[in-house]
C-alpha positions in Angstrom: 92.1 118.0 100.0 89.4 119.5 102.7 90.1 117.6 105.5 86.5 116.7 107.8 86.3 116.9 111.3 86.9 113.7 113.1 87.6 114.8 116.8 84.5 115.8 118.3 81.0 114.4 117.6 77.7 116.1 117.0 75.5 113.9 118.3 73.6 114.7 121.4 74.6 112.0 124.2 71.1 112.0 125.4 69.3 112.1 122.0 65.9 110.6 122.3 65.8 110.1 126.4 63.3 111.9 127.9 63.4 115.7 128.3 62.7 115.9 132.2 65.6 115.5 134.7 63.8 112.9 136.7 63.2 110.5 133.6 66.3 111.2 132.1 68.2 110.1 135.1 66.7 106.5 135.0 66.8 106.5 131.9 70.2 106.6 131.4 71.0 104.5 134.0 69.1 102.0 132.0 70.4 103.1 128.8 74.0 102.1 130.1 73.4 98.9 131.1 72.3 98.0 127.7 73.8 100.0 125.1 76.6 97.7 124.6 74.9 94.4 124.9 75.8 92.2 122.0 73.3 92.7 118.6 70.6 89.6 117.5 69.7 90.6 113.7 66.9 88.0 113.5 65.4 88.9 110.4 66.8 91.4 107.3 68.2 91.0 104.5 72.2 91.7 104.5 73.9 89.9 101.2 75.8 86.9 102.4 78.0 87.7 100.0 79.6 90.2 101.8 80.4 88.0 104.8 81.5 85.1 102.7 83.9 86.7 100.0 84.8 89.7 102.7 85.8 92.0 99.9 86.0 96.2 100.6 82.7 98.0 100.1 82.8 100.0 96.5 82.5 103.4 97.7 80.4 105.4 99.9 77.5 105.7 97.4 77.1 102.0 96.8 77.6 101.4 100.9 74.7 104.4 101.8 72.4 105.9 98.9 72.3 103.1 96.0 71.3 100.1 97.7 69.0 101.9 100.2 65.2 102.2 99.6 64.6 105.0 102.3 67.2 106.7 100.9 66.3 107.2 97.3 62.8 106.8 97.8 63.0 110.2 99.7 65.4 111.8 96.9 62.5 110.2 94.6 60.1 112.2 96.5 61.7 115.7 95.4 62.1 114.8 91.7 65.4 113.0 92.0 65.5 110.1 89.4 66.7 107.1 90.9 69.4 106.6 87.4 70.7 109.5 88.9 71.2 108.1 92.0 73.1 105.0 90.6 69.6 102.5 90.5 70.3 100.0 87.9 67.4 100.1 85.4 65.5 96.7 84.5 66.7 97.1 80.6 70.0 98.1 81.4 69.9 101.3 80.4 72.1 104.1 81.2 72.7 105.2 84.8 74.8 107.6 86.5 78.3 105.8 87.2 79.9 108.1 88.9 80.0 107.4 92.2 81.1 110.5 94.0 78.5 112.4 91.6 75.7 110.3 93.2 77.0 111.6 96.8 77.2 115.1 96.2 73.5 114.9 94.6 73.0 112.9 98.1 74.9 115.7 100.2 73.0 118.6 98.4 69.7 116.9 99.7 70.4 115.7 103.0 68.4 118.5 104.4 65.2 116.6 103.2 66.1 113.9 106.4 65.9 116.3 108.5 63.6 114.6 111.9 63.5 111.3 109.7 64.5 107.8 111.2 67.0 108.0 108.2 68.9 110.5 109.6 69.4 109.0 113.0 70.5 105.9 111.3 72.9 108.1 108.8 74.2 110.4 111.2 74.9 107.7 113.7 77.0 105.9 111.5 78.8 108.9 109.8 80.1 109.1 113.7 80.3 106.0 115.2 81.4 103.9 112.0 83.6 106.5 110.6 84.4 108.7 113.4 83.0 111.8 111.5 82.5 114.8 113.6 80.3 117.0 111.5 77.2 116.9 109.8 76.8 116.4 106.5 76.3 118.8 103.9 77.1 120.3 100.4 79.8 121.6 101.5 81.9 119.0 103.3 80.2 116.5 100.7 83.8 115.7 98.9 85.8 116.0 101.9 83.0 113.2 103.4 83.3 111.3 100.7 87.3 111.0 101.1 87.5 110.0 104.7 84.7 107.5 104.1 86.7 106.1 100.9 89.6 106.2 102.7 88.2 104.1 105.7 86.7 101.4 103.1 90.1 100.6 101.9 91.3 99.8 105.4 90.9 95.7 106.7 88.9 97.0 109.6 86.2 98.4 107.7 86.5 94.9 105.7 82.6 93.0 106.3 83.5 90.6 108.6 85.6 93.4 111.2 82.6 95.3 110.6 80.2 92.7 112.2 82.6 92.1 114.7 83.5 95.4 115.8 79.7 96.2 115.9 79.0 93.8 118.4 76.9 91.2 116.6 76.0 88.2 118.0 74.3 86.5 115.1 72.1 87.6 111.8 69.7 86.4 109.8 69.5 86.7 106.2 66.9 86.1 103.6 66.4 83.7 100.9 64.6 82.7 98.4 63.5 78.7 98.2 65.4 78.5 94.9 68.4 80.0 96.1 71.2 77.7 96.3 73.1 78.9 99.5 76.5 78.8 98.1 77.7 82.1 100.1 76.2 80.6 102.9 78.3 77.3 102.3 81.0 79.4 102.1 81.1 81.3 105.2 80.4 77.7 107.0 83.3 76.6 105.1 85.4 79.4 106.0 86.6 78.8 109.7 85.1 82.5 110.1 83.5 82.7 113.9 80.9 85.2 113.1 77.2 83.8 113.2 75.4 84.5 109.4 72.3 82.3 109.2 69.7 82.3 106.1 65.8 82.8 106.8 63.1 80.5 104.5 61.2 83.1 102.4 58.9 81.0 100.1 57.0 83.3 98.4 58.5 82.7 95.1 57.0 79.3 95.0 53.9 80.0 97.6 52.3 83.2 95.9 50.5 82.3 92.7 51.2 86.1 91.9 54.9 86.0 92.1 56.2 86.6 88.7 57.3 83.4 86.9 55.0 81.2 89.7 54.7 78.3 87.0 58.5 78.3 86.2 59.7 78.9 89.5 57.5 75.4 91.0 59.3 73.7 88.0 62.4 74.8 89.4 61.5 74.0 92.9 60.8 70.3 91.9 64.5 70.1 90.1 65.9 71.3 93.3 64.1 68.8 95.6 63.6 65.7 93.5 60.0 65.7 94.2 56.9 66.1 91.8 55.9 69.6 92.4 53.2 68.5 89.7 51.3 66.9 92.9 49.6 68.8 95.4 51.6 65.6 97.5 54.9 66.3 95.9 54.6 70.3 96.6 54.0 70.1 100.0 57.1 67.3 100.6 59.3 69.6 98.5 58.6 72.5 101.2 59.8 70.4 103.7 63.1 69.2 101.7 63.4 72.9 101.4 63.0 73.9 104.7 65.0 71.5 105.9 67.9 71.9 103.6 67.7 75.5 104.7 68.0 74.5 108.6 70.8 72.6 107.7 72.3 76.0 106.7 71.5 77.8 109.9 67.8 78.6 109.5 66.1 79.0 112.4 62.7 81.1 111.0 60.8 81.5 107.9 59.3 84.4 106.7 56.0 85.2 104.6 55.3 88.7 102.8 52.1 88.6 101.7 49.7 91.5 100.9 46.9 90.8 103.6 47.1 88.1 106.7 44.3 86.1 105.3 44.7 82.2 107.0 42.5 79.1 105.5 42.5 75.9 106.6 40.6 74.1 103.4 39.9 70.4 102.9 43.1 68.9 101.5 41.3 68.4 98.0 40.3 71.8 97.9 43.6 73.0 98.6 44.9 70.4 96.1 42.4 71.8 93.3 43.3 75.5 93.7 47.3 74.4 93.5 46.8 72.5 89.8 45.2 76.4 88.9 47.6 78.0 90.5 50.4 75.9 88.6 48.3 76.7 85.1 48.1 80.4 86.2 44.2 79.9 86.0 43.3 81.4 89.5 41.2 83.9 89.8 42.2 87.2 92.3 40.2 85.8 95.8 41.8 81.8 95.0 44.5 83.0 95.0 44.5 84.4 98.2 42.5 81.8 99.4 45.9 79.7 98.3 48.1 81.9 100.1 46.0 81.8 103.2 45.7 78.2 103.4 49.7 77.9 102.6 50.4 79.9 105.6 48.5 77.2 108.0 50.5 74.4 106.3 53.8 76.5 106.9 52.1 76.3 110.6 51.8 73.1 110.8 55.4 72.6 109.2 57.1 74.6 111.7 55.6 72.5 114.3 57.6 69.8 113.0 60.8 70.9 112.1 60.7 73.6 115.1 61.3 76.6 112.6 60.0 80.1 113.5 57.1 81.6 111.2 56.9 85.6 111.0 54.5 86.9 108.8 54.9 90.1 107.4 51.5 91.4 105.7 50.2 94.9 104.6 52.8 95.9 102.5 51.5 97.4 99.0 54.4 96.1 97.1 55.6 97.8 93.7 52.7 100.4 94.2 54.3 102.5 91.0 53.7 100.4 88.1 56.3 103.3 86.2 59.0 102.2 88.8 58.4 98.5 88.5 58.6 98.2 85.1 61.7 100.4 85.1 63.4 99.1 88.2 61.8 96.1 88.9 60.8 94.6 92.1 61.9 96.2 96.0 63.2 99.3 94.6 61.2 101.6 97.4 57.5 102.1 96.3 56.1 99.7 98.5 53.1 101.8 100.6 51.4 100.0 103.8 47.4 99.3 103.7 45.3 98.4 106.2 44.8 94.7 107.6 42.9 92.9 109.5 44.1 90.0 111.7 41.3 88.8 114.0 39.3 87.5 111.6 41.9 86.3 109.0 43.8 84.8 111.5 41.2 82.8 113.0 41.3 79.5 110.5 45.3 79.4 111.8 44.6 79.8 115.0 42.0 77.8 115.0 43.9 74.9 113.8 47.3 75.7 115.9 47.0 78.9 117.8 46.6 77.3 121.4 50.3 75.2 120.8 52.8 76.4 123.0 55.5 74.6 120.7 54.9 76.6 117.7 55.9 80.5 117.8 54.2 82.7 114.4 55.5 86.2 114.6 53.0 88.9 113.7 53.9 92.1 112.0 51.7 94.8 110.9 52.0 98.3 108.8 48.8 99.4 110.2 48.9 100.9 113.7 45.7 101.2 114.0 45.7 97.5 114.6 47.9 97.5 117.4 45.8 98.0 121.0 42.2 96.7 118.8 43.5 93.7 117.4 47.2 92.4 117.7 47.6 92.8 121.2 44.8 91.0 122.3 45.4 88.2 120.2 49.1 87.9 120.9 48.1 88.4 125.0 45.8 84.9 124.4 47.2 82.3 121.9 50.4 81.0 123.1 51.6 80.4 119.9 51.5 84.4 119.0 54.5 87.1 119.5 54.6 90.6 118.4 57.4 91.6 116.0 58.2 94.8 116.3 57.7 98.4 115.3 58.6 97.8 111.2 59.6 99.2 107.8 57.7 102.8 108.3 57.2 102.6 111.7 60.5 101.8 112.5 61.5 104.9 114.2 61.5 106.7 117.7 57.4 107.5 117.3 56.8 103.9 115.7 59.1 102.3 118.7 56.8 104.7 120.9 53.4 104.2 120.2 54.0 100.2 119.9 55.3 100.0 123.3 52.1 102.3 124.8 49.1 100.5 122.5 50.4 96.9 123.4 52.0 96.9 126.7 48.4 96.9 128.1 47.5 94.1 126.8 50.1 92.2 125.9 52.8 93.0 128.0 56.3 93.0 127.2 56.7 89.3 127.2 54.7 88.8 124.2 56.5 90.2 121.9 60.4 89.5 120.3 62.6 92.8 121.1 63.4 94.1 118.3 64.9 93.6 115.0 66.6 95.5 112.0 65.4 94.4 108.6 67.5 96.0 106.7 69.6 95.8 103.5 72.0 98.9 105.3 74.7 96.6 106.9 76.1 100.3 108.6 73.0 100.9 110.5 72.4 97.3 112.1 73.8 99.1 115.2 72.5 102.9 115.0 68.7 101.2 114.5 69.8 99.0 117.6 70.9 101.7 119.4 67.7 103.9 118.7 65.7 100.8 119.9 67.5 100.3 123.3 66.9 104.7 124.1 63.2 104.6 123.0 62.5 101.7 125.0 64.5 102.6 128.0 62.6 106.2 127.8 59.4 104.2 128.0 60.7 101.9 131.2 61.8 105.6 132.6 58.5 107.2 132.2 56.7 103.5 133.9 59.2 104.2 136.7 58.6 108.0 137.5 55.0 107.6 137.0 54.6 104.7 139.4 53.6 101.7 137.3 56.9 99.7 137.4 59.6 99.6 140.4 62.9 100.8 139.6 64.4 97.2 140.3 62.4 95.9 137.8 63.2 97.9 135.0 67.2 96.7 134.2 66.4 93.4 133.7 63.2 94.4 131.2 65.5 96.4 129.3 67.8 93.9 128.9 65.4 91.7 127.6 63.7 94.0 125.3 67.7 94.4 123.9 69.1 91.2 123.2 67.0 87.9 125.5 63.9 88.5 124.0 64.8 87.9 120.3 67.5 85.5 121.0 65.2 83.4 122.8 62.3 83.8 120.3 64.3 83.0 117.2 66.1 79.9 118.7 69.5 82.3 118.5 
């Protein structure tokens, strides 16, 4: 067997800290006071699964390429079909099942990641996970796919030494309102230290455009014991919910919806459009006038039970109808659109924008929003923070131009650090670690330029690493 290099690495110490000697001085300085400060995963979406049944990873396909929509979306790109690549098909049909056949078809196209966030992300934990000291390639694919295999079979690459050993302090998944917790329950039950909490995501019984909307409210009263046949009954069955899922850890909820579109209708008005909604009668602009007005009542919600709201709008979800119906729902076709906030978020913040008690979370997949519209609403209401850089902007240029269009405005104290959302447990740390060099380039380049004093900058990176989301998501 081809044995792979494990004794040097082949990563650049200094990779993304700025080029001059001046900047790069500071900004390693900074970088080492902060690189290994424990990890907050507020929001992604991990299986629990993994932390509460802490069985080996299946092999290096299913751990990188399979489960991974950046990976295969970019495979997808070139004319790779996703069977090939081991994506289970809606109808069951026939997929490739061989796993180290999937990772040479990955190793033959690694080249196509070439300057991508991806390949920080890969190539990070190809070294730092798995103490590779090569890139990969075509060549070295079967030799790669040993040492990883062989690692997996080991207790410390087991889930649980895995969150351990990568320094994390606590992570959030994220749930459906139906879900029933169990894996949850059993990491509680476990006598396990390590800190796994769920996240609220009611969209399944919030959007009147979710698939199965009717059946899944019916479900949703069962769960509760209220009448989810009553506008009354609806909104007391969010609160069981959401308090059922507190009781389970939660700390935030979260909200995916295709626009950030707030209303803050009459109570019989919002009544009347949820009997449509449950009779699937509701025509394209109700029911986003329903979703709107949901998100002020999951506002007004978290004000009582103390829960942090994100919202996470723009996203084109499913754009390939092809790949939906093939692979169903979150399989990597998802495309960002353009969204406006200071107009849609004005019946919210109108209603709860000026409490200080109450943090919402704003994302966006539309930089152009950034310095025109989200920093200057996030640098007035007190209840407003800035998530992150996210999904396609989540890379050293993304981490970039957030921190120059909002700083300005905003500062750095209005917004949350930064988080990973991801479903690729092995790069919780490499997209941390990307994160902590962008933003200590940034403080670097503040310093030498003369617009932040050098004592200032540790404890602002330290924030921007691990206070600032710790504090903001109640961790």
């Amino acid at each position: 067997m081809t044995q792979i290099a494990t004794e040097a690495k082949f990563l650049s110490e200094d990779r993304l800290l700025p080029a001059d000697p001046a900047s790069r001085s500071i900004a390693r300085a900074l970088y080492d006071g902060v690189r290994d400060l424990p990890i907050i995963s507020p929001h992604g979406h991990t299986d629990p699964r993994w932390f509460a049944e802490n069985a080996p990873f299946p092999d290096p396909a299913q751990l990188f390429v399979t489960p991974d929509h950046y990976v295969f979306r970019m495979l997808a790109s070139q004319g790779i079909a996703l069977p090939d690549l081991g994506v289970p098909r809606v109808d069951g049909g026939a997929i490739e099942a061989d796993p180290r056949k999937i990772w040479r078809l990955f190793a033959q196209n690694y080249h196509l990641f070439a300057a991508t966030p991806s390949r920080l992300w890969l190539d990070h934990s190809f070294q730092e996970v798995f103490g590779i000291g090569e890139r990969l390639s075509a060549a070295n694919a079967d030799a790669y796919y040993d040492h990883i295999a062989d690692c997996l079979a080991r207790p410390e690459f087991l889930p649980r030494a895995l969150f351990e050993r990568f320094g994390i302090e606590a992570i959030a998944t994220t749930e459906s309102p139906l879900d029933e917790l169990k894996w949850h329950k059993m990491i509680a039950e476990s006598g396990w230290s390590g800190r796994v909490v769920t996240a609220y995501r009611p969209d399944p019984v919030l959007d009147p455009d979710f698939e199965g909307f009717p059946e899944n409210i019916e479900r949703f009263g069962e769960l509760t014991g209220e009448d989810t046949a009553t506008w009354e009954g609806y909104l007391a069955a969010h609160r069981a919910r959401r308090a059922f899922f507190k009781q389970h850890g939660a700390t935030s909820t979260d909200h995916g919806h295709p626009t950030a579109r707030t209303e803050d209708l009459p109570q019989a008005d919002a009544a009347a459009l949820y009997e449509k909604a449950r009779a699937g009668r509701l025509a394209p602009d109700e029911a986003e006038a329903f979703r709107g007005h949901m998100l002020t009542e999951m506002a007004r919600m978290s004000l009582e039970d103390g829960l942090v709201m994100q919202i996470h709008p723009g996203a084109r979800r499913n754009h390939s109808g092809p790949v939906m119906a093939a692979h169903g729902r979150d399989k990597g076709f998802d495309i960002p659109g353009r969204t406006d906030y200071v107009a849609a978020l004005k019946p919210l913040l109108d209603a709860v924008g000026m409490r200080a008690d109450l943090t919402v979370v704003l994302f966006t997949l539309d930089e152009t929003s950034y310095a025109r519209e989200l920093a200057p609403l996030a640098g007035a209401y007190p209840a407003l923070r800035l998530g992150p850089a996210w999904w396609f902007h989540d890379s050293p240029e993304g981490m970039r131009r957030f921190r120059e269009m909002t700083t300005e405005t905003a500062g750095f104290y209005n917004t949350v650090g930064f988080n990973d959302d991801t479903r690729a447990f092995c790069s919780i740390p490499a997209r941390h670690d990307v994160a902590r060099r962008v933003d200590c380039a940034y403080l670097a380049g503040l310093v030498t330029a003369g617009r932040l004093d050098e004592d200032e900058a540790p404890q602002i990176a330290h924030d921007l690493a691990y206070k600032l989301a710790k504090t903001a998501y109640k961790l």
